[in-house]
C-alpha positions as CSV (number, residue, x, y, z in Angstrom):
1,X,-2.6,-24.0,45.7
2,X,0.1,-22.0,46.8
3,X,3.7,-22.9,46.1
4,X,7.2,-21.6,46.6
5,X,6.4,-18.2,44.6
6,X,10.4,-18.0,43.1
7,X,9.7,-20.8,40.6
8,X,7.5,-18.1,39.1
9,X,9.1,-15.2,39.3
10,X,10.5,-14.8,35.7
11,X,7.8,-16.5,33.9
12,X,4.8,-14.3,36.1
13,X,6.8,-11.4,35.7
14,X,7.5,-11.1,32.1
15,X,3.7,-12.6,31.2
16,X,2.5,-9.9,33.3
17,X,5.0,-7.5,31.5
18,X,3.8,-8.4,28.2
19,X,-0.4,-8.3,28.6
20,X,-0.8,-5.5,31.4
21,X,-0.2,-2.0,30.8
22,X,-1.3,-0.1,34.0
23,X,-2.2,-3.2,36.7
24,X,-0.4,-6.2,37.1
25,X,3.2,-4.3,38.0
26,X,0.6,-1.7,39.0
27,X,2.0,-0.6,42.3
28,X,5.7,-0.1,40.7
29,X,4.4,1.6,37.6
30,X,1.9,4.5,39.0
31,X,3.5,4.5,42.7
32,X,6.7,6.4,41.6
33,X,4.0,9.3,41.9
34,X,2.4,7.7,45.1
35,X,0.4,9.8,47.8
36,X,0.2,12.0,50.9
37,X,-1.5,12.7,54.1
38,X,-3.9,15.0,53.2
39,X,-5.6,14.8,50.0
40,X,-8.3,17.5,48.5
41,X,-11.9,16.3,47.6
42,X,-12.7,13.0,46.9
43,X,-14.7,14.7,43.9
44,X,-11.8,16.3,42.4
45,X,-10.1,12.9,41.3
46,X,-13.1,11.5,40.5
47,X,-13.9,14.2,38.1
48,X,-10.3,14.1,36.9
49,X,-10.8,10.0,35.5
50,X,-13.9,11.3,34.0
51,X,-12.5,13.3,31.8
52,X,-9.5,11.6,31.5
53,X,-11.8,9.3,29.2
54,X,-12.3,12.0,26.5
55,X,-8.7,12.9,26.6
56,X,-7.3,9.7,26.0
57,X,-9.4,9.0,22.6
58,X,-6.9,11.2,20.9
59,X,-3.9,9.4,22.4
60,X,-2.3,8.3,19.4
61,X,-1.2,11.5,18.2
62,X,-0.5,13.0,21.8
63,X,-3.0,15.7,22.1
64,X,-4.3,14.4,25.0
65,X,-1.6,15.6,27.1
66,X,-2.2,18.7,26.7
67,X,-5.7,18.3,27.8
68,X,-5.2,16.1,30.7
69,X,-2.0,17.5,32.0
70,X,-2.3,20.7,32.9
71,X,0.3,23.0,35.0
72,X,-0.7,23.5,38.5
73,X,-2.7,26.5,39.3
74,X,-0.5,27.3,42.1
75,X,3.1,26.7,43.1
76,X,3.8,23.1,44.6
77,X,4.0,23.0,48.5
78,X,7.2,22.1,50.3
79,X,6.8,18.3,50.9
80,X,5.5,17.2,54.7
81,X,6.8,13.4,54.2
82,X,9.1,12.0,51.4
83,X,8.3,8.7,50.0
84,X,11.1,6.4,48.4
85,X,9.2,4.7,46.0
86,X,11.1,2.0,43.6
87,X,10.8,1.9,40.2
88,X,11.7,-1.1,37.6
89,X,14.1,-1.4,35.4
90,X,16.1,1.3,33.7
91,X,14.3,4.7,32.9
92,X,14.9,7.2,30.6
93,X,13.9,10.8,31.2
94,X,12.9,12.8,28.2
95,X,14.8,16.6,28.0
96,X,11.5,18.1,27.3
97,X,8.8,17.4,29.6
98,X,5.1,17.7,28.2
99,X,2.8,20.6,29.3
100,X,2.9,20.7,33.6
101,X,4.0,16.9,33.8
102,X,6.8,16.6,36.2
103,X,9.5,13.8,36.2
104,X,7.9,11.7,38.5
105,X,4.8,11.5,35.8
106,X,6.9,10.5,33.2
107,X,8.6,8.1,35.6
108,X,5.2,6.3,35.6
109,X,4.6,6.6,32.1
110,X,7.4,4.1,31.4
111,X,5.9,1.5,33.2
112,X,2.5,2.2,32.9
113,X,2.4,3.3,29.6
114,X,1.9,6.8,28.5
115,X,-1.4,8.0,28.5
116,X,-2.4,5.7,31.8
117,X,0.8,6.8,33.2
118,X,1.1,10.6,32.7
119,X,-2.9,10.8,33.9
120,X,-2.0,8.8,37.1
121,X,0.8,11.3,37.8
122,X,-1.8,14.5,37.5
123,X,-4.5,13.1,39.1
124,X,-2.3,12.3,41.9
125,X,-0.5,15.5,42.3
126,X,-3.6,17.4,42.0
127,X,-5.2,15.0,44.5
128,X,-2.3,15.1,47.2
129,X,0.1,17.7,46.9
130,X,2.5,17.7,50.2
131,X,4.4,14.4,49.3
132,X,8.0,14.3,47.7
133,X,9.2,11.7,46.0
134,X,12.5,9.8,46.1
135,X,12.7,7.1,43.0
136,X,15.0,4.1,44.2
137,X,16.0,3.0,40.5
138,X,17.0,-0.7,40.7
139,X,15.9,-4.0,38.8
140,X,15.1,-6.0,41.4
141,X,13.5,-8.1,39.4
142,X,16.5,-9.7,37.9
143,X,17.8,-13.3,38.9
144,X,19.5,-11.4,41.9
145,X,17.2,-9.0,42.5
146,X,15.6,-10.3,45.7
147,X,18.7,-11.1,47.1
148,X,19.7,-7.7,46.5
149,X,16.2,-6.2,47.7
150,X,16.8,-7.9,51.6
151,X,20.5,-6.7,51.4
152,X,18.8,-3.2,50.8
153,X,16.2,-3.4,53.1
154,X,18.7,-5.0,55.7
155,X,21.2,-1.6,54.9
156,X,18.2,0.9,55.2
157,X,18.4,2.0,51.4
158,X,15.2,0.2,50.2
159,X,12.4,1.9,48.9
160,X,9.4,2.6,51.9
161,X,6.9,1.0,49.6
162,X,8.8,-2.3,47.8
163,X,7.6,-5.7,45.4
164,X,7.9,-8.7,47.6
165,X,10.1,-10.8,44.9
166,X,9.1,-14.0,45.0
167,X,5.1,-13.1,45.2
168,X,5.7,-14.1,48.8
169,X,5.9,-12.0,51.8
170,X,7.6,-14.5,53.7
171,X,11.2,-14.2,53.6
172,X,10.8,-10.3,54.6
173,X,8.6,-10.9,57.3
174,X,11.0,-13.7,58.8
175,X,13.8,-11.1,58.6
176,X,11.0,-8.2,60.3
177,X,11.6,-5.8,56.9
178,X,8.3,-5.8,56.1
179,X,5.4,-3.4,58.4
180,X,2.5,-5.1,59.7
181,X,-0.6,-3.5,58.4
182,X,-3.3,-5.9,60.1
183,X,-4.7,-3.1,61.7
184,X,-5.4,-0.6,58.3
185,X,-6.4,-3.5,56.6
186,X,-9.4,-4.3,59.1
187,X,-10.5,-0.6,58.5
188,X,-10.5,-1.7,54.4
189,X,-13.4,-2.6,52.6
190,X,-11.6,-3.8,49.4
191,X,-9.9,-6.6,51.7
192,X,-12.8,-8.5,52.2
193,X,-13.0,-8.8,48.0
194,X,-9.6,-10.3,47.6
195,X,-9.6,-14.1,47.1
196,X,-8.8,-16.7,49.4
197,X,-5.9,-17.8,48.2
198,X,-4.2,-14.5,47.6
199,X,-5.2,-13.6,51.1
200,X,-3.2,-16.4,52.6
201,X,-0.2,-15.8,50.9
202,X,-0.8,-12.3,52.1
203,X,-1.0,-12.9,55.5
204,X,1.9,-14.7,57.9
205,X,1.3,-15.9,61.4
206,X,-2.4,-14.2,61.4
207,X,-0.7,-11.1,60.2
208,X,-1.1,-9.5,56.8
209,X,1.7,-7.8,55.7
210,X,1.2,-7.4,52.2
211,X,-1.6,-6.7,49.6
212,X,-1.8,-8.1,45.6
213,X,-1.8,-5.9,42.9
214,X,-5.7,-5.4,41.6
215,X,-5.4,-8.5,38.8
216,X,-5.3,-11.8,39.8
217,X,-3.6,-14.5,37.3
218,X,-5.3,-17.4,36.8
219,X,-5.6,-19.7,34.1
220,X,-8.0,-20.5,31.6
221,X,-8.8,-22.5,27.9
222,X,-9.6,-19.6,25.5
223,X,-12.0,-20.6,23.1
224,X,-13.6,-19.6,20.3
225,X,-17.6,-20.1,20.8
226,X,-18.9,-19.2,17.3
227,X,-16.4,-22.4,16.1
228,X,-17.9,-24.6,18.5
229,X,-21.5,-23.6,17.8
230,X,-20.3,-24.3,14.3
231,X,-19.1,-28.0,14.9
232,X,-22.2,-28.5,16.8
233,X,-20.0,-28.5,20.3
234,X,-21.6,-28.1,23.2
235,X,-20.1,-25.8,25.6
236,X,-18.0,-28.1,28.5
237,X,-18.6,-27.4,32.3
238,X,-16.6,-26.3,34.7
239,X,-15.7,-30.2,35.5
240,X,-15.0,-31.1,32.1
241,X,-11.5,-33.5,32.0
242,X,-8.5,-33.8,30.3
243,X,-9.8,-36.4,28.3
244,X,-12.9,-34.4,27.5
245,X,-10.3,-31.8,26.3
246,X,-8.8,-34.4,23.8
247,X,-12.1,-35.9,22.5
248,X,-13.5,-31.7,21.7
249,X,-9.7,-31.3,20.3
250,X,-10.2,-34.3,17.7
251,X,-13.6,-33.3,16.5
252,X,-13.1,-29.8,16.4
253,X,-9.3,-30.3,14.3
254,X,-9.3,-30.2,10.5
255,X,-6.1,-30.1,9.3
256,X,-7.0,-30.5,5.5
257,X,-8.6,-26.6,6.1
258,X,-5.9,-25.6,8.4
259,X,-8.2,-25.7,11.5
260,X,-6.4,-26.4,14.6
261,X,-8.3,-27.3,18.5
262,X,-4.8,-25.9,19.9
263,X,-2.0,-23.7,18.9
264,X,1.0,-24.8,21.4
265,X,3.8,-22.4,22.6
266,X,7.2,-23.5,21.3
267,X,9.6,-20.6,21.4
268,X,11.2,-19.1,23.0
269,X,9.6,-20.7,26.0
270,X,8.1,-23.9,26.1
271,X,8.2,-24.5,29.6
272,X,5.5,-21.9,30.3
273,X,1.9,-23.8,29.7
274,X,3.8,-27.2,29.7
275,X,3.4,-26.5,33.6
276,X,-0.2,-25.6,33.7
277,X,-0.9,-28.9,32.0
278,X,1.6,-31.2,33.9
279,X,-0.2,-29.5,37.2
280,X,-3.7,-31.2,37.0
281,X,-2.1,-34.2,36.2
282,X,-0.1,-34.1,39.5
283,X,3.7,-34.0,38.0
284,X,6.0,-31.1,40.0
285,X,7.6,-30.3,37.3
286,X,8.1,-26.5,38.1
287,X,5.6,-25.3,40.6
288,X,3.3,-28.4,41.8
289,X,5.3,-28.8,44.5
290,X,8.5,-29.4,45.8
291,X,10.4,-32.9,45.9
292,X,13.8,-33.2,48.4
293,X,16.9,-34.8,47.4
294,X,17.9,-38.7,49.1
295,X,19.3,-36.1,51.4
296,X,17.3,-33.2,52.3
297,X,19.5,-31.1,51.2
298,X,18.8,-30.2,47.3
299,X,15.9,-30.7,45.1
300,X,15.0,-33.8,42.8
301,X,13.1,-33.8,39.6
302,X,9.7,-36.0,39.9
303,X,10.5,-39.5,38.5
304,X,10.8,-39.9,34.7
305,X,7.5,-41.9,35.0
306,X,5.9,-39.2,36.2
307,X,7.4,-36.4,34.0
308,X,6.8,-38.3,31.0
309,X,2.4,-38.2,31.2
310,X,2.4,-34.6,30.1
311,X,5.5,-35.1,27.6
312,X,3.6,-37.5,26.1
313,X,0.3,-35.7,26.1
314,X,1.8,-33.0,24.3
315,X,3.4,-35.4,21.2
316,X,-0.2,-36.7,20.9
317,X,-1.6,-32.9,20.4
318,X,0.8,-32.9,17.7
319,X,1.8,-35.8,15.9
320,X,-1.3,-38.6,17.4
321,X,-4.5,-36.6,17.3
322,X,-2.7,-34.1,15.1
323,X,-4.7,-31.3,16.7
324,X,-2.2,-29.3,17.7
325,X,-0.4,-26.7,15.4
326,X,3.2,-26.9,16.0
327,X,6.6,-25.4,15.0
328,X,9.8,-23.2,15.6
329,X,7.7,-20.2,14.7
330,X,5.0,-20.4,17.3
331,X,5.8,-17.8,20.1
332,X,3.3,-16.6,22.4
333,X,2.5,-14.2,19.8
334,X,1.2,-16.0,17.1
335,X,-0.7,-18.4,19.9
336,X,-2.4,-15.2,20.6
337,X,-3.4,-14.4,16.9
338,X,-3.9,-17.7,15.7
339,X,-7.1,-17.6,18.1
340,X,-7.9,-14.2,16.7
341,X,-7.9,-15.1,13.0
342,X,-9.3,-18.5,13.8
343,X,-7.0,-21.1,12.3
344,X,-6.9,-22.2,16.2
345,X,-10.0,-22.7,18.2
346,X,-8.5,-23.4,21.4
347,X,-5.7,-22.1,24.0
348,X,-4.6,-22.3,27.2
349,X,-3.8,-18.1,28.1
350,X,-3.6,-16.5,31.9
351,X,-7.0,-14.4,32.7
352,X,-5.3,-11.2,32.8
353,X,-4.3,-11.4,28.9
354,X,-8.0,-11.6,28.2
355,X,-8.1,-7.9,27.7
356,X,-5.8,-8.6,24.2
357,X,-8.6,-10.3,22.6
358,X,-11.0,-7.4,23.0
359,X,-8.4,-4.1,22.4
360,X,-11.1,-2.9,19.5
361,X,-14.4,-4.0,21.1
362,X,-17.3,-3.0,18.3
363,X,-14.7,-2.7,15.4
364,X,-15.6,-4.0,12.2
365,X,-13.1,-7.0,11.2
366,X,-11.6,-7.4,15.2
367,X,-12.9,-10.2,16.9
368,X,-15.5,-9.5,19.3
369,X,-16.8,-10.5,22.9
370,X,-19.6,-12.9,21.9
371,X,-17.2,-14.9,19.9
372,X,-14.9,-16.2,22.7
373,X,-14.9,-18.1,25.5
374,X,-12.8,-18.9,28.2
375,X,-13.1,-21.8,30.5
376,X,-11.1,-23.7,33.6
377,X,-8.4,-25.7,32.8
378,X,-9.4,-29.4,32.3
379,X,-9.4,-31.3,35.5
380,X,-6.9,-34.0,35.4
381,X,-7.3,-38.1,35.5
382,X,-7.1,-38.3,39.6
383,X,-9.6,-35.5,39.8
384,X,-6.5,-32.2,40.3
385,X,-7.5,-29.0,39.3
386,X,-5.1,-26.7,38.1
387,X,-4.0,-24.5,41.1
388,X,-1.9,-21.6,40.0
389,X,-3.9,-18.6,40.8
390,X,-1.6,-15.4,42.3
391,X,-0.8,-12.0,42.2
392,X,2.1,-9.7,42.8
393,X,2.9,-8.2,46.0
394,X,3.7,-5.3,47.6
395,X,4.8,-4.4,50.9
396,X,5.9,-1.1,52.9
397,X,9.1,-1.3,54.9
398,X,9.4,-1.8,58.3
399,X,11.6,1.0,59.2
400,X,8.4,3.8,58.8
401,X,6.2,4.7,61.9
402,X,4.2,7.2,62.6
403,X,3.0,9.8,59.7
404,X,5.1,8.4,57.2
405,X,3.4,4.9,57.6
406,X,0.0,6.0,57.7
407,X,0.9,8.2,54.1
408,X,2.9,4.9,52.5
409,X,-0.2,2.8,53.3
410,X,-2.2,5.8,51.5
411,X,0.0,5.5,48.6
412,X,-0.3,1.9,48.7
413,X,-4.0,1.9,48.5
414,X,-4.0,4.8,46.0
415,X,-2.4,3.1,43.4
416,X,-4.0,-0.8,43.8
417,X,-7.5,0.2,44.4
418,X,-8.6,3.5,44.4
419,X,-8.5,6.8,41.6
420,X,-5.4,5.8,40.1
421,X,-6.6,2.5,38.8
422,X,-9.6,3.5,37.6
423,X,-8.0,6.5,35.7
424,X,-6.3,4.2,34.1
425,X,-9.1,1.2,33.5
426,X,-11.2,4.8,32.1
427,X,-8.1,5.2,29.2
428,X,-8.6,1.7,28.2
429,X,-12.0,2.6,28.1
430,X,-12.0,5.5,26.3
431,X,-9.4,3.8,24.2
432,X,-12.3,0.9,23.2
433,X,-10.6,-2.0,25.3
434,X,-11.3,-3.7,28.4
435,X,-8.5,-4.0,31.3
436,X,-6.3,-6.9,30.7
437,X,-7.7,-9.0,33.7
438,X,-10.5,-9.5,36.1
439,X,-10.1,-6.8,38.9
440,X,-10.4,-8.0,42.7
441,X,-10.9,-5.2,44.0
442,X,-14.5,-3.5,43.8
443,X,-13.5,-0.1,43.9
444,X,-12.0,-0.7,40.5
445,X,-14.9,-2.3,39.1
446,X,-17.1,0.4,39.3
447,X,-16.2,1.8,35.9
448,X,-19.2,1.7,34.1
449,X,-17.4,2.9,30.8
450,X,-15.5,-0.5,30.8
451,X,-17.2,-2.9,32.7
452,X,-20.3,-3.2,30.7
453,X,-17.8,-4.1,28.0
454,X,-16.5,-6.6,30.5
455,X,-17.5,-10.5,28.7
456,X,-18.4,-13.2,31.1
457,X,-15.7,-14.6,30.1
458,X,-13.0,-13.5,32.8
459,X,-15.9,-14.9,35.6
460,X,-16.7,-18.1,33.8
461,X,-12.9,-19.9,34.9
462,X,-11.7,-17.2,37.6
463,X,-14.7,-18.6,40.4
464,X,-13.0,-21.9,39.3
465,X,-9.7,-21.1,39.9
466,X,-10.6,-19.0,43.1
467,X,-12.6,-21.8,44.5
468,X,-9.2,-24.4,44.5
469,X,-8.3,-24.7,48.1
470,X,-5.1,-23.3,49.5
471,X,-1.7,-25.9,49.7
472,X,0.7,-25.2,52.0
473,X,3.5,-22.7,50.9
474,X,7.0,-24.2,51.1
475,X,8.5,-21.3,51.9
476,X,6.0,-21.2,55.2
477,X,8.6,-23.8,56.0
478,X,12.1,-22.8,55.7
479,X,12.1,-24.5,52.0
480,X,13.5,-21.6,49.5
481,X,14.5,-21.8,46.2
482,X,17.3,-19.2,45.1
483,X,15.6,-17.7,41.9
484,X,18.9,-18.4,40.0
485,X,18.2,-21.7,39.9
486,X,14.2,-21.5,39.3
487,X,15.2,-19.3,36.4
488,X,17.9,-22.3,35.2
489,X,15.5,-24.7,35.7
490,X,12.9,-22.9,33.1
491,X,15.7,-22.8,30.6
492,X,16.6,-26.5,31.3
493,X,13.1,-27.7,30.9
494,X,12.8,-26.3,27.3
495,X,14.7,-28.2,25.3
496,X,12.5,-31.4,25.9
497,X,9.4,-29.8,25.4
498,X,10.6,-28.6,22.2
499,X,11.6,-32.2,21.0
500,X,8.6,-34.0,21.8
501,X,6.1,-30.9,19.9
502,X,8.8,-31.1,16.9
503,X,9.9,-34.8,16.3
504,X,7.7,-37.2,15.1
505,X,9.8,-40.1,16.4
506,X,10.5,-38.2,19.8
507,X,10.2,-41.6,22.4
508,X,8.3,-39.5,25.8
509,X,9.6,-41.8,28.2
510,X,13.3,-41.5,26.5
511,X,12.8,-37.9,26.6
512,X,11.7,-37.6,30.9
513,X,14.3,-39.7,31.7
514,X,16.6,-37.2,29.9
515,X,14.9,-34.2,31.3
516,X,15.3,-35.9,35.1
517,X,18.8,-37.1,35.0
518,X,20.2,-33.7,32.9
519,X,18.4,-31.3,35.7
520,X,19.5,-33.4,38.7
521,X,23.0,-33.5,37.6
522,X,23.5,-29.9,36.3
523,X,20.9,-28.0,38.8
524,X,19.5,-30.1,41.6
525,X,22.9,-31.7,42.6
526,X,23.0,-28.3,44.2
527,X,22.6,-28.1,47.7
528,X,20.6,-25.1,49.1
529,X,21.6,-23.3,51.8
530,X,19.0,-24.5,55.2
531,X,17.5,-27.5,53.4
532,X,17.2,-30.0,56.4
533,X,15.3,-33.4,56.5
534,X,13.1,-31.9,59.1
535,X,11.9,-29.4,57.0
536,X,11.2,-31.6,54.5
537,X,9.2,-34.0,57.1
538,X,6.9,-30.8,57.8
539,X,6.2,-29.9,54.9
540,X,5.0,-33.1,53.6
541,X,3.4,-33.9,56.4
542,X,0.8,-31.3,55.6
543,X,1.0,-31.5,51.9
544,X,-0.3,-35.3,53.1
545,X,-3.0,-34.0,55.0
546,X,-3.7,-31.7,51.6
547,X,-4.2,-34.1,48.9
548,X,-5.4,-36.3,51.3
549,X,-8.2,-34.0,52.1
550,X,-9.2,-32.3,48.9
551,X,-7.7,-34.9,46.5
552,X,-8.2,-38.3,47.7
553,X,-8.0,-39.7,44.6
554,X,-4.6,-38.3,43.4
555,X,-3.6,-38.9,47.6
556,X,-4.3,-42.1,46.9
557,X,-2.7,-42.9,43.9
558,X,0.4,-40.9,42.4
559,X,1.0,-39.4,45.8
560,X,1.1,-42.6,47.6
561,X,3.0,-44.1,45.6
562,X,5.6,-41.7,44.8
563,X,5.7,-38.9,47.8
564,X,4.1,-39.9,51.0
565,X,7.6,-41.4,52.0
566,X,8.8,-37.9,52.6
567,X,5.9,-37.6,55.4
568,X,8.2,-39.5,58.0
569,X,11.3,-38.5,56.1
């Protein structure tokens, strides 16, 4: 399903931060050395990831930079076409630069990390060598950052090639900052590999005008298969249920041996998987969907009765089934290694931070391919799947024509699909690991040093998670969120989470009705700029025809009796 992208923005942002090194950001990491019209042979980059392998075994102590970095043979040409590229956050340039790396390399390294970033940088300049490059340092990923991007791109001082914040190419396209690139993307294989779903949000009015980064985020239960096989579990299908998922997470749980089915995220943000849960039951609590004010001017929380089915789910985990392993000291961190050292045999985790598990693939004592699994979120009671598959986005700016277009759209393609990402899939490689998610596009994939390392895993719940039919996009009609307030609402949600996973005596209808009446009267009493009761009318008037549709049951049911009002709003 797609959704109104800003009530991810923080939370997709920083998860991708976290568990990708060269792909997820991949555009703004390796693109502040991006491309140029002409480019030497094919073979030469090719040749250059190859070896690029062998060079970054030795990473740890940095002697690989001298081997893959090498100072040009010649003197740089004067650049034909400057690119502004943008690059996040703050970055700090080293006073000594390693052997023939240039600025711009290390630029990349920051993001990308090092190794992946210094050998993007080489293999690039040595690929295409008659582009400058003009780094537009600005963190537009901060609560004001988009704003502050379309002021920027408004004003002529964005970058040529530019995130669209939001993971939605809407607002830029509405305001004509963003380039149409229908016409290169017809003439680009890769396209035709990309998912459905991130297609669409790709692609307004019949036009695309943006492409996703080469991981896409879905979600998936993380399991461990050698435990199961243990407890005589057989392995669930791709239908299996939220109450399937309790009944394994009973007979699996053995707290006396301090075995756990789940280990739940409490700090320092709750409200992260509480979402991915609360979504196949079919509660908007932060991206499900969007619910108007009496109005039509603000938002409104779903009703308490709603909100309190996965509040209450997640007290059973805990304190009911006690299958659950709970606490102030469980961060995303120790989730990740409770799974590893086995005191918890099940997790929900996004696809792309699948790679974690397997960062010392045939090493004695690290946990190894055959003994996890990962499968599709449980399909909830009215028959919802768990939608939130997506991507980041990138766009080029409006303002180029001509030469400089058909070079960003070079860059562009450089960087999310072509030598640049598989230099950097070929460190991981070299390096033991695996990338940290399923790549989309095929060019990628053919990296025989990693991929037939690649477990079945990533496939197993990312068809799944493809296959769920697109919803309409709010944003598609005139309904924003400011990401201020998506980002307040995170922090608002938290708190309540936390209560019901840590007290015993924690009431979960007590504790929805708290969680609906504090974020209507601190957040939602809001009104957003454009909200009208007409918008609303549309918008629900095909999220209707949705559920209705591919969910009858859940149409049927909560919807009816809850949200099909706002259809004739």
């Amino acid at each position: 399903m797609s959704v109104d992208s800003d009530l991810h923005v923080s939370r997709r942002k920083l998860l991708g931060t976290l568990s990708i090194g060269a792909a997820a950001l991949g555009l703004a990491a390796c693109a502040s050395s991006p491309s140029s019209a002409t480019a030497t042979s094919s073979s030469s980059a090719a040749a250059q990831a190859a070896t690029s392998s062998t060079a970054a075994v030795s990473h740890r102590n940095g002697a690989w930079m001298k081997a893959a970095v090498k100072p040009a043979a010649t003197a740089t040409p004067k650049p034909e076409v400057t690119l502004t590229l943008w690059q996040v956050g703050n970055v700090s340039f080293p006073s000594v630069l390693p052997q023939g790396a240039t600025v711009i390399d290390l630029m990349a390294a920051q993001q990308v990390g090092l190794d992946q970033g210094l050998l993007c940088g080489a293999a690039f300049h040595s690929t295409y060598q008659n582009v400058g490059i003009k780094p537009v340092l600005k963190a537009y990923w901060s609560g004001k950052g988009k704003q502050e991007l379309l002021t920027d791109l408004a004003g002529g001082t964005a970058p040529d090639i530019y995130p669209a914040i939001g993971d939605d190419p809407t607002p830029y396209v509405s305001q004509k900052l963003a380039a149409d690139l229908t016409d290169y993307v017809k003439k680009w294989p890769p396209w035709k590999s990309i998912p459905p779903a991130l297609q669409d949000v790709a692609t307004v009015n019949g036009k695309i005008y943006a492409l996703p980064t080469d991981k896409a985020r879905g979600y998936g239960i993380v399991y461990r298969k050698d435990i199961f096989a243990e407890k005589g579990i057989a392995t669930p299908g791709d239908n299996w249920t939220i109450d399937d998922f309790t009944t394994v997470a009973q007979k699996v749980a053995d707290p006396a041996k301090k075995l756990w089915a789940i280990s739940m995220l409490v700090t320092p943000w709750p409200n992260w998987y509480f979402d991915e849960w609360a979504q196949p039951m079919g509660v908007p609590v932060l991206s499900l969907f969007l619910v108007p004010s009496k109005d039509g001017t603000s938002l409104s929380m779903a009703p308490a009765e709603e909100l309190a089915k996965p509040l209450k789910f997640y007290k059973d985990l805990v304190f009911t089934w006690k299958a659950a392993l709970s606490g102030m000291s469980q961060s995303y961190g120790t989730m990740m290694s409770d799974i590893i050292n086995g005191q918890a045999v099940m997790n929900l985790q996004q696809t792309v931070q699948m790679g974690g598990f397997f960062s010392h693939v045939g090493v004695k004592g690290f946990i190894q391919p055959d003994q996890i699994g990962l499968l599709p979120v449980p399909v909830g009671p009215e028959g919802l799947r768990n939608y939130d598959l997506g991507s980041n986005y990138w766009c080029i700016n409006s303002s180029l024509s001509g030469k400089k277009l058909d070079v960003a759209w070079q860059a562009l393609t450089y960087f999310l699909a072509g030598p640049a990402e598989q230099l950097a899939i070929a460190v991981t490689g070299a390096a033991g690991g695996i990338p940290p998610g399923p790549p989309i596009y095929p060019t990628v994939v053919e990296t025989p040093d990693v991929t037939q390392r690649v477990p079945e895993q990533w496939s197993h719940s990312s068809k799944v998670a493809v296959s769920v039919p697109v919803s309409p996009n709010p944003g598609r009609f005139g309904i924003n969120v400011p990401g201020v307030m998506s980002s307040k609402l995170q922090d608002l949600i938290n708190p309540f989470v936390q209560e019901v996973l840590l007290q015993a005596n924690a009431n979960p209808m007590d504790v929805a009705t708290k969680m609906h009446n504090s974020i209507n009267s601190q957040l939602y009493s809001q009104p957003i700029s454009g909200l009208t009761k007409e918008k609303w009318h549309s918008y629900y008037q095909a999220l209707g025809a949705y559920f209705q549709k591919n969910y009858p049951k859940y149409y049927a049911g909560t919807y009816t009796q809850y949200y099909k009002k706002y259809e004739s709003f």
